[in-house]
C-alpha positions as CSV (number, residue, x, y, z in Angstrom):
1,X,67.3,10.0,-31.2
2,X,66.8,11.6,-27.8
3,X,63.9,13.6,-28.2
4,X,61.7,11.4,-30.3
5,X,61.7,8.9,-27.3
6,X,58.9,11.1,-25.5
7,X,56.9,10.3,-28.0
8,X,56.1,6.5,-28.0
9,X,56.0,6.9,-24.1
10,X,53.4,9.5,-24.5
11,X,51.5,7.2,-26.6
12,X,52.0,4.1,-24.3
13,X,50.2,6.1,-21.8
14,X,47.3,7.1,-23.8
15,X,46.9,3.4,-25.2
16,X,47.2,2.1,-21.4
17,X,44.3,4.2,-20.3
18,X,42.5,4.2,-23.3
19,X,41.2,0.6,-22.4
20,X,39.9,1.7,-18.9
21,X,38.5,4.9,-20.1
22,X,36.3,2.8,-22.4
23,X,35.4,0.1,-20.0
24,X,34.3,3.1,-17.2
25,X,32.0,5.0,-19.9
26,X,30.5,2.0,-20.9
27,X,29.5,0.3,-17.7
28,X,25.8,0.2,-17.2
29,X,26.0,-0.5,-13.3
30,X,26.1,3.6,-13.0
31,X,22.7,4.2,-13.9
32,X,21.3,1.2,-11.7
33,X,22.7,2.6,-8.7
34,X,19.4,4.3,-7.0
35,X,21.8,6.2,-4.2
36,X,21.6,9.4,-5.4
37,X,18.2,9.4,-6.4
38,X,17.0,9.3,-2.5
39,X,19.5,11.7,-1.5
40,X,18.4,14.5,-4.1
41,X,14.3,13.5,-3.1
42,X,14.6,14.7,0.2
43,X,16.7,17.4,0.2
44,X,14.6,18.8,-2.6
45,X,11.9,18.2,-0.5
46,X,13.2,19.5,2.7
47,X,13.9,23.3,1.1
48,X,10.9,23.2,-1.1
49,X,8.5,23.0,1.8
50,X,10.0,25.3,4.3
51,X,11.1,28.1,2.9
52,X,7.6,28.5,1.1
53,X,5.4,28.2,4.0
54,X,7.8,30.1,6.4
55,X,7.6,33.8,4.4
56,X,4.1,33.7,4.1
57,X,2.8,32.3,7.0
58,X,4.4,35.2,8.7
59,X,3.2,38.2,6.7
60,X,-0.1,36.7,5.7
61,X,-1.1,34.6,8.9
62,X,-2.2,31.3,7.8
63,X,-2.1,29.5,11.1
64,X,-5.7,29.8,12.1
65,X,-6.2,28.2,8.7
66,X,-3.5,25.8,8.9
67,X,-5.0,24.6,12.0
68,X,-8.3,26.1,12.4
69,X,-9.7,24.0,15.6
70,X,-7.1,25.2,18.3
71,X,-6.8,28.4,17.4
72,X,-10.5,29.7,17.4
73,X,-10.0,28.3,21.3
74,X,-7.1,30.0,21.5
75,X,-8.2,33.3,20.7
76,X,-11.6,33.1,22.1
77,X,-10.3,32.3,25.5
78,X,-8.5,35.2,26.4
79,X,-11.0,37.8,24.7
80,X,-14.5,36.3,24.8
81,X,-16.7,36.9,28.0
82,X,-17.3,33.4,28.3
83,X,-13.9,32.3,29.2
84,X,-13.8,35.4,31.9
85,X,-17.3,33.9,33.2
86,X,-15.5,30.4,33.4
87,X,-12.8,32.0,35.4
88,X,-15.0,33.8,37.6
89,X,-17.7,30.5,37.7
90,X,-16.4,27.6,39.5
91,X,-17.8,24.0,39.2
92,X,-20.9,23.2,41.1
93,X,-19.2,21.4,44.3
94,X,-21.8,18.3,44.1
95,X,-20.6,17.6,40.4
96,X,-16.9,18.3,41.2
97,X,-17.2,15.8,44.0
98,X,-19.0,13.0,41.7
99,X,-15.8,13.8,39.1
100,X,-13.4,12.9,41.6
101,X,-15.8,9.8,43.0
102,X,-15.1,8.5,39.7
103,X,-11.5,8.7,40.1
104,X,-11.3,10.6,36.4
105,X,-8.0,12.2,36.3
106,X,-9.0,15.9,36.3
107,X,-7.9,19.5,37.0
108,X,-8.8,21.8,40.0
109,X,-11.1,23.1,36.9
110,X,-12.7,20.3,35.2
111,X,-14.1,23.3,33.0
112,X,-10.7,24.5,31.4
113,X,-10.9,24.5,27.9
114,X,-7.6,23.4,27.0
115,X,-6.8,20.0,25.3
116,X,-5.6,18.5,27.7
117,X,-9.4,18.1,29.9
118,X,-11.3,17.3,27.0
119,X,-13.2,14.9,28.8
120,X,-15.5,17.1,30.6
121,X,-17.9,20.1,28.7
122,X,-19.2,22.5,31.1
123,X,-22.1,25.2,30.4
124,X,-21.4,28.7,31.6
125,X,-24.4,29.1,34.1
126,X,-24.1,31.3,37.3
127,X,-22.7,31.3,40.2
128,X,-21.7,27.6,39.1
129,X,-21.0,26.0,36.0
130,X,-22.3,22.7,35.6
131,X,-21.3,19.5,32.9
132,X,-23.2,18.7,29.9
133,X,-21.0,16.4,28.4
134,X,-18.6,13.7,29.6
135,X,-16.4,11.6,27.3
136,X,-14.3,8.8,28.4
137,X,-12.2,6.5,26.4
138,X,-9.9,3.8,27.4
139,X,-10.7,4.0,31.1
140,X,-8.1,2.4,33.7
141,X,-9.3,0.0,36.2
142,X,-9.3,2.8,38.8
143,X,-12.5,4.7,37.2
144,X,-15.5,3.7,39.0
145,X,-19.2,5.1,37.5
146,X,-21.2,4.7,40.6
147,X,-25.1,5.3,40.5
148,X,-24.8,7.8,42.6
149,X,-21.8,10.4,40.9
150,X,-23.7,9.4,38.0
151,X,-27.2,10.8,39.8
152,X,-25.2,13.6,40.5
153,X,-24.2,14.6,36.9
154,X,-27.8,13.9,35.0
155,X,-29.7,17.0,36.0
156,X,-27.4,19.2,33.3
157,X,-25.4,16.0,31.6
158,X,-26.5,16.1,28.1
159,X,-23.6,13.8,26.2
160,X,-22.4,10.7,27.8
161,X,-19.5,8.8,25.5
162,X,-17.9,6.0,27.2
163,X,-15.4,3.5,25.0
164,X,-13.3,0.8,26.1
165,X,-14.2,1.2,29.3
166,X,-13.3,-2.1,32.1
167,X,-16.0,-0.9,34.6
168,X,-19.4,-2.6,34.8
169,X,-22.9,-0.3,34.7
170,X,-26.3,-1.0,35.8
171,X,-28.7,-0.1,34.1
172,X,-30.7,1.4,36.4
173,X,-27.8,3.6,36.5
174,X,-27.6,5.1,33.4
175,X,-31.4,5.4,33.6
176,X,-31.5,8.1,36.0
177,X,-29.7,10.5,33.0
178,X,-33.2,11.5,31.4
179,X,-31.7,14.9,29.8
180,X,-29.3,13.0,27.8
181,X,-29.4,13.7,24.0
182,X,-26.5,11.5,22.7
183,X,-25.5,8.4,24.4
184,X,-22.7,6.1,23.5
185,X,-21.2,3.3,25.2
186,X,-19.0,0.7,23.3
187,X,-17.2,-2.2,25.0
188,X,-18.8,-1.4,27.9
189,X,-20.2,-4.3,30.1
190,X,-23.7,-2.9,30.9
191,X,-26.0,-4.9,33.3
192,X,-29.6,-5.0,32.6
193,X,-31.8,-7.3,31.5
194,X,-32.7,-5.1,28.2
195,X,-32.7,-1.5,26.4
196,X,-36.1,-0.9,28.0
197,X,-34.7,-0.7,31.4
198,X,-32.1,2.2,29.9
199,X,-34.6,4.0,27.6
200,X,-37.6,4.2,29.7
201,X,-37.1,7.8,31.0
202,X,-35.0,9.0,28.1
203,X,-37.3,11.4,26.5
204,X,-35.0,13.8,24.7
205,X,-32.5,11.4,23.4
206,X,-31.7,11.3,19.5
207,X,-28.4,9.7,19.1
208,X,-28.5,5.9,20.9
209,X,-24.8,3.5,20.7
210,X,-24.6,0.5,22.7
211,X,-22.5,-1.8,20.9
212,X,-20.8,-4.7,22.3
213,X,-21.7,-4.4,25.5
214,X,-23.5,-8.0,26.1
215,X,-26.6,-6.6,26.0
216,X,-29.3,-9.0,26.1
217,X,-32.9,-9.1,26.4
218,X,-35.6,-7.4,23.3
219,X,-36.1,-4.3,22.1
220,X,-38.8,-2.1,23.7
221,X,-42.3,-1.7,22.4
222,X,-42.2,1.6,23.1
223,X,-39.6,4.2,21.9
224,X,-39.3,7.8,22.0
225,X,-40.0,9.7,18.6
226,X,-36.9,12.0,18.8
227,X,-34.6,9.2,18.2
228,X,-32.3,9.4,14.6
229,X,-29.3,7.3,15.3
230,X,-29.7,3.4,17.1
231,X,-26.8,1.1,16.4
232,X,-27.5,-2.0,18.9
233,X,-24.5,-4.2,17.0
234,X,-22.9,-6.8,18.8
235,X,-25.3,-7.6,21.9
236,X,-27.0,-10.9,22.6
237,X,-30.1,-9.1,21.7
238,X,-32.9,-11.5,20.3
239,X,-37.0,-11.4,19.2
240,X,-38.0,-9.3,15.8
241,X,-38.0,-6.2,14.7
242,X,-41.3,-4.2,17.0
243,X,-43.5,-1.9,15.3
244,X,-42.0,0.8,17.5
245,X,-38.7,0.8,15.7
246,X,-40.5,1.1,12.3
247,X,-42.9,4.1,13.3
248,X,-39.2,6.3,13.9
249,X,-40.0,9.3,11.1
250,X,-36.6,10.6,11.8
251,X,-34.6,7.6,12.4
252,X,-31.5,7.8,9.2
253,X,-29.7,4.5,10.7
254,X,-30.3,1.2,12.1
255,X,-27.9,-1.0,13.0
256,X,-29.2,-4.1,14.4
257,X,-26.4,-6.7,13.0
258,X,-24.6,-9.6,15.6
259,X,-27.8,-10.4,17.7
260,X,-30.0,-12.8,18.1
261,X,-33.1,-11.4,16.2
262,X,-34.8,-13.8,14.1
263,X,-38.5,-13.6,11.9
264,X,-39.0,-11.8,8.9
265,X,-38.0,-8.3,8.1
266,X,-41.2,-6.5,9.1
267,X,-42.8,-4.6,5.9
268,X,-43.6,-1.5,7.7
269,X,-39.5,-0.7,7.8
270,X,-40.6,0.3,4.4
271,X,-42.2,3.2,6.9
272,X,-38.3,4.8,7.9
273,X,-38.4,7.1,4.8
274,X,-35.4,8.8,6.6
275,X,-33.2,5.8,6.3
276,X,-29.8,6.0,5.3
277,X,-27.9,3.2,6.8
278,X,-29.9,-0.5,7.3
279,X,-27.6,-3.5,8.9
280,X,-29.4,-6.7,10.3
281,X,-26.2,-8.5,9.6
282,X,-25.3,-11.5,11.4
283,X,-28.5,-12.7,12.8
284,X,-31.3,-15.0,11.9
285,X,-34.0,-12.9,9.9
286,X,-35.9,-15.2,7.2
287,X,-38.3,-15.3,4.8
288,X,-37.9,-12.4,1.5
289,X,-36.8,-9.2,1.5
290,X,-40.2,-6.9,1.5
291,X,-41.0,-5.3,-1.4
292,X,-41.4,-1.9,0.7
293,X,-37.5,-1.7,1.3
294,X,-38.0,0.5,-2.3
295,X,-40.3,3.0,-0.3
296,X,-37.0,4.4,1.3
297,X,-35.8,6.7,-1.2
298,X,-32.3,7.9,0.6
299,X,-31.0,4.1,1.3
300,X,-27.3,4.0,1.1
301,X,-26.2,1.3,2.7
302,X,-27.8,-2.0,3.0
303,X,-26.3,-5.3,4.7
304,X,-28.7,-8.0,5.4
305,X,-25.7,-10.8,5.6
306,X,-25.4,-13.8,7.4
307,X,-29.1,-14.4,7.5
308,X,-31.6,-16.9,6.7
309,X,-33.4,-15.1,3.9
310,X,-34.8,-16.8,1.3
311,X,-36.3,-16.8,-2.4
312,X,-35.4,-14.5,-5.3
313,X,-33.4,-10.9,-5.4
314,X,-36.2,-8.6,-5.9
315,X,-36.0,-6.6,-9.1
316,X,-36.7,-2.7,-7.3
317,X,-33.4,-2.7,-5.7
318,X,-31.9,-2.3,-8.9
319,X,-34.2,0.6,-9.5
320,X,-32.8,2.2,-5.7
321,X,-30.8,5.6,-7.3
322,X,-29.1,6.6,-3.8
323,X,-27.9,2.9,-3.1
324,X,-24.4,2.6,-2.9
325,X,-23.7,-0.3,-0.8
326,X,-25.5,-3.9,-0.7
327,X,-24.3,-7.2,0.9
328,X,-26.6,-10.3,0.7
329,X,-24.0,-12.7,0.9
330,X,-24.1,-15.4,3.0
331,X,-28.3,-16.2,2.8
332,X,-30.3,-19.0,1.1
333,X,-31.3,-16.6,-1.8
334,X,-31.6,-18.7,-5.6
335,X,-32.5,-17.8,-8.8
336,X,-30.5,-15.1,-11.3
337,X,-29.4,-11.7,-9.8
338,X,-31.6,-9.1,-11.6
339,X,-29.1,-6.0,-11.9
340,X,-27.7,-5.1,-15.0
341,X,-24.3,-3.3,-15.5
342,X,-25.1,0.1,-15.1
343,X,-26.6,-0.6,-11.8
344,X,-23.1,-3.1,-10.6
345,X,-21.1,0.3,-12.3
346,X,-23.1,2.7,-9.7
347,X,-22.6,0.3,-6.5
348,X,-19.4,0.8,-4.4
349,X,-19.6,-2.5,-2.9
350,X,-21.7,-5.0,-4.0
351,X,-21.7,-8.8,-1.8
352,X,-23.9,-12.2,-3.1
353,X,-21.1,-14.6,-2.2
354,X,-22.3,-17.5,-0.2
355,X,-25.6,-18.0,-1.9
356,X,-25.5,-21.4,-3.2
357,X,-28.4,-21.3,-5.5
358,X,-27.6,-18.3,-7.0
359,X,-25.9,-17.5,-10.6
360,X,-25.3,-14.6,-12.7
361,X,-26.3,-13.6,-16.7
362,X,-22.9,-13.9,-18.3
363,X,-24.3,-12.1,-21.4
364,X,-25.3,-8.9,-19.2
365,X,-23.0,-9.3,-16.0
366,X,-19.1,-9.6,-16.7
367,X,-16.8,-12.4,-15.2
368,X,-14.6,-9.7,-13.8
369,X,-16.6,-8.7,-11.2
370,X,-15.9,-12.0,-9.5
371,X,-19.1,-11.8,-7.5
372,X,-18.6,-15.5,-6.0
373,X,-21.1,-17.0,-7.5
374,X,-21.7,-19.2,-10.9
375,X,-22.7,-18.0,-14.0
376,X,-26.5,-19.3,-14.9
377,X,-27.4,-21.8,-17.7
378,X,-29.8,-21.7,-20.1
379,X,-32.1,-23.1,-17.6
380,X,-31.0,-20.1,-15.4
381,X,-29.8,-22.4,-12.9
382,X,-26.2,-22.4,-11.5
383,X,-23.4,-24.0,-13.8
384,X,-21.8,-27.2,-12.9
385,X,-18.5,-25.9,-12.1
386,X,-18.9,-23.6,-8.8
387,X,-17.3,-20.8,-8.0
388,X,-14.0,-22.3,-5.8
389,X,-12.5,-23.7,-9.7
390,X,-12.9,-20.0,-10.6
391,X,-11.2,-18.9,-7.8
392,X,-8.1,-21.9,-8.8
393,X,-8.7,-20.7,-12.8
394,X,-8.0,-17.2,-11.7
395,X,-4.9,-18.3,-9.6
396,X,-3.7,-20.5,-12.2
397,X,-3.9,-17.4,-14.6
398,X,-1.6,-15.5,-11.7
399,X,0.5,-18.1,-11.5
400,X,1.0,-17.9,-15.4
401,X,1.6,-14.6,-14.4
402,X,3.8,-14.9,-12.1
403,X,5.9,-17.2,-14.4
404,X,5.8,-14.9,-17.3
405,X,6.9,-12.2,-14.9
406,X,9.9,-14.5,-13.9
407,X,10.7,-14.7,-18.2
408,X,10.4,-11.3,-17.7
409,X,13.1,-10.6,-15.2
410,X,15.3,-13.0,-16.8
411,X,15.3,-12.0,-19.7
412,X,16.2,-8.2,-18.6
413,X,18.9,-9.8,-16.4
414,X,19.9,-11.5,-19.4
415,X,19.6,-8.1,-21.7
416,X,21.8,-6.4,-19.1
417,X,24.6,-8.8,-18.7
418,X,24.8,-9.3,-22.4
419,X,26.2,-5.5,-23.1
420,X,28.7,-6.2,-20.4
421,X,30.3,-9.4,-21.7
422,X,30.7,-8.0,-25.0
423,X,32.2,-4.7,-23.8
424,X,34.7,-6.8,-21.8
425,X,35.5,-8.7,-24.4
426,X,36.3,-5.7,-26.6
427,X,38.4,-3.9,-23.8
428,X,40.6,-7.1,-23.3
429,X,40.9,-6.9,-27.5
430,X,42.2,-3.7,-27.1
431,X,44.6,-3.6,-24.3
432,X,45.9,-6.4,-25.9
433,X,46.5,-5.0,-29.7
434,X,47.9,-2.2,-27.6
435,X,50.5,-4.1,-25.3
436,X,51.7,-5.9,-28.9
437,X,51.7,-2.0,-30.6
438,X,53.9,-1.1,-27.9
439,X,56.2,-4.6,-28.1
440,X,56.8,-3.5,-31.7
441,X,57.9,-0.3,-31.5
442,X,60.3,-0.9,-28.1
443,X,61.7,-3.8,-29.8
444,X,62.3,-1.8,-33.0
445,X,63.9,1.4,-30.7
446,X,66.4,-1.3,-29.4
447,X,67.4,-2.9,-32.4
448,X,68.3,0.6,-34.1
C-alpha cells in the first residue's frame, strides 16, 4: 500500500495547478499591456541609427554633406586667401566705432566668420575691410541706431535686417543708406511721416520690408524701377494704389494688407506681369475685381480679404493655371461662384466665407468642401437655411459620431470582459471537480 500513495499525491498536485495554469494562458490582460512595446521601440532605434551612420561616416566622409553650411566655412577659412586677407585687413576704425555706438555686442573682429558674429558681413577690401550687411534680431533696450553710426555704415552697407527691435528710427535716418539693396525692418517703430521720406534716395534697392512698424502716411508717386519685393503689411498706411506701384516690371510680390488704403483696385496692376504674390487684405478697397488681374500669368497667391469689394466673382480666375491660393472672404461679393471642380481640385486654399450674398452650384460644387457659404436655388440666389445650421448639421453628425464611437468602446469593453467571466467561471468549475476528485480518493485510502 506504501508505494501507490505517491501517486494520488502526484496527481493532487497536477490537478491543483492545472486550474491556475489555465487561468494564466488564458488571460487577455497580457497582450494589452503596451510596456514592452516602448521599451523594444527605442532600443531598436537607438542601435539601428548609430552604428550605421558611425562606420561610414568615417571611411566615406559624409559630414560636409550631413551638414553642408558650416563646413564649407570651416574649410574655406583656414585655406582660402580670403580668410588670410581678413586676418591681415582690420575693420575700417570709423565703422568699428559706429558698431560699438550702437552698443551691438561684438568681437574685437566684427569681421570673423564664425557663428557666433553673424550679425555683421564684411567685404574683403584693402587695407580695411568694411560692412555690407548688418542683421539684428531681438535687440535689447541697450542698442541704440543713431543717425550718425548709421551715416557711418551706408557708404559700403548694402543689407540692413532689423526684427524685433525696441529702438525708435527716423526716417531721415535710414535715408542716408542710398547703397542698400535689401531692407527689412519688422516691429520696428520707424518715425516718418511716409515711405517717401525712406525711399527717396534709394536707387539700387530691390528687396523693400517694413511691416508693422506704424508707418503712416501714402505711398510715393515715384518709385525706383529695380524694386521686386514690397511688403508694406501692417502700417497705418492709407490712399490707393499709385500708378507708380503698377508700372514695377520686375516687382513678383505685393503685400499691401492691414492699412488704410481704400478705392478700387486700379486696372493697370493687370500691368505687374511678374507678379507672384498679391495681398490687399484687410483694408478698404471697393468696387470689382478688374478684369486685367487675368493679364498676370504667374499669380500664385491672391488675398483680397476683408475688403469692401463688390459685384460678381469674375469667371477668368477660374481660367488662372498658376493660381494656387485665393481668399475673397469677408467682401460684399453676390451671385453664384463660377469655378467648377477641377479648378476647387487644383487650389490649395480656397476662402469665400463671409459673403452673405453668395451661394454655390450643388450639382457642380460638393457639400464637402464646406466653403461657408449656402448652396444657390434655382433662382441662383442663396438658400434659406445659411450656412451657421450647416456648421450645427455637421456637429450634430460628430456628435452622432461621437456617440457611435462611445457604442463602439463599449461594446469592445464589453467583448473583452465577456472572455474573462467565462474563463473564470470554468477555472472555479474545475478546481472545484478537482478538490471533490481528490475528496474521493483520500476518503476511499482511509476507509481501506
Amino acid at each position: 500500500m506504501e508505494p501507490s500513495q505517491p501517486i494520488p499525491l502526484l496527481l493532487l498536485l497536477i490537478l491543483l495547478f492545472f486550474p491556475s495554469i489555465i487561468i494564466s494562458s488564458s488571460s487577455p490582460p497580457l497582450p494589452q499591456t503596451p510596456s514592452p512595446s516602448p521599451k523594444t521601440s527605442p532600443s531598436s532605434s537607438k542601435p539601428s541609427p548609430s552604428p550605421k551612420p558611425s562606420p561610414s561616416s568615417k571611411p566615406s566622409s559624409p559630414s560636409p554633406t550631413s551638414s553642408p553650411l558650416p563646413s564649407p566655412k570651416a574649410s574655406t577659412s583656414p585655406s582660402s586667401p580670403s580668410s588670410s586677407s581678413s586676418s591681415s585687413s582690420p575693420l575700417d576704425p570709423k565703422q568699428l566705432r559706429a558698431l560699438e555706438s550702437l552698443n551691438i555686442p561684438t568681437s574685437k573682429n566684427p569681421c570673423s566668420p564664425t557663428p557666433l558674429h553673424n550679425t555683421t558681413t564684411c567685404d574683403n577690401s584693402k587695407p580695411f575691410r568694411h560692412i555690407i550687411s548688418l542683421r539684428l534680431s531681438n535687440c535689447s533696450s541697450y542698442v541704440s541706431l543713431s543717425s550718425t553710426a548709421l551715416k557711418s555704415l551706408s557708404p559700403t552697407l548694402q543689407t540692413l535686417h532689423l526684427l524685433n527691435c525696441p529702438h525708435r528710427i527716423s526716417g531721415v535716418s535710414l535715408s542716408h543708406l542710398s547703397n542698400l539693396t535689401d531692407l527689412s525692418l519688422s516691429n520696428v517703430q520707424i518715425k516718418a511721416s511716409g515711405p517717401y521720406v525712406i525711399l527717396a534716395h534709394m536707387n539700387k534697392l530691390k528687396t523693400l520690408t517694413i511691416s508693422n512698424a506704424n508707418l503712416t502716411g501714402f505711398l510715393p508717386k515715384h518709385v525706383h524701377s529695380n524694386l521686386t519685393h514690397i511688403d508694406l503689411s501692417g502700417n497705418q498706411l492709407k490712399g490707393s494704389i499709385p500708378p507708380s506701384i503698377t508700372m514695377l516690371d520686375s516687382l513678383e510680390t505685393l503685400n499691401l494688407s492691414s492699412n488704410g488704403f481704400k478705392g478700387e483696385i486700379p486696372s493697370s496692376i493687370g500691368d505687374l506681369i511678374s507678379l507672384k504674390n498679391l495681398s490687399l487684405a484687410s483694408n478698404s478697397f471697393s468696387g470689382s475685381i478688374p478684369d486685367s488681374i487675368s493679364a498676370i500669368p504667374e499669380l500664385i497667391h491672391m488675398d483680397l480679404s476683408s475688403n469692401k469689394l463688390n459685384g460678381t466673382i469674375p469667371k477668368f480666375i477660374s481660367e488662372m493655371k498658376s493660381l494656387k491660393y485665393l481668399n475673397l472672404a469677408n467682401n460684399n461679393f453676390r451671385g453664384v461662384v463660377p469655378f467648377n471642380s477641377s479648378f476647387m481640385k487644383r487650389l490649395q486654399v480656397i476662402k469665400v466665407g463671409g459673403n452673405s450674398d453668395l451661394c454655390y452650384n450643388h450639382t457642380i460644387l460638393s457639400s464637402k468642401l464646406k466653403l461657408g457659404i449656402a448652396p444657390c436655388d434655382k433662382y441662383g440666389m442663396p438658400m434659406s437655411p445659411p450656412p451657421s445650421k450647416d456648421s450645427s448639421s455637421s456637429e450634430d453628425d460628430r456628435s452622432d459620431d461621437d456617440y457611435d464611437d462611445d457604442d463602439d468602446t463599449s461594446h469592445k469593453k464589453g467583448h473583452h470582459h465577456g472572455p474573462n467571466k467565462v474563463v473564470l467561471g470554468v477555472a472555479i468549475a474545475l478546481s472545484s471537480i478537482v478538490f471533490l476528485i481528490v475528496f474521493l480518493i483520500l476518503c476511499s485510502k482511509c476507509c481501506r
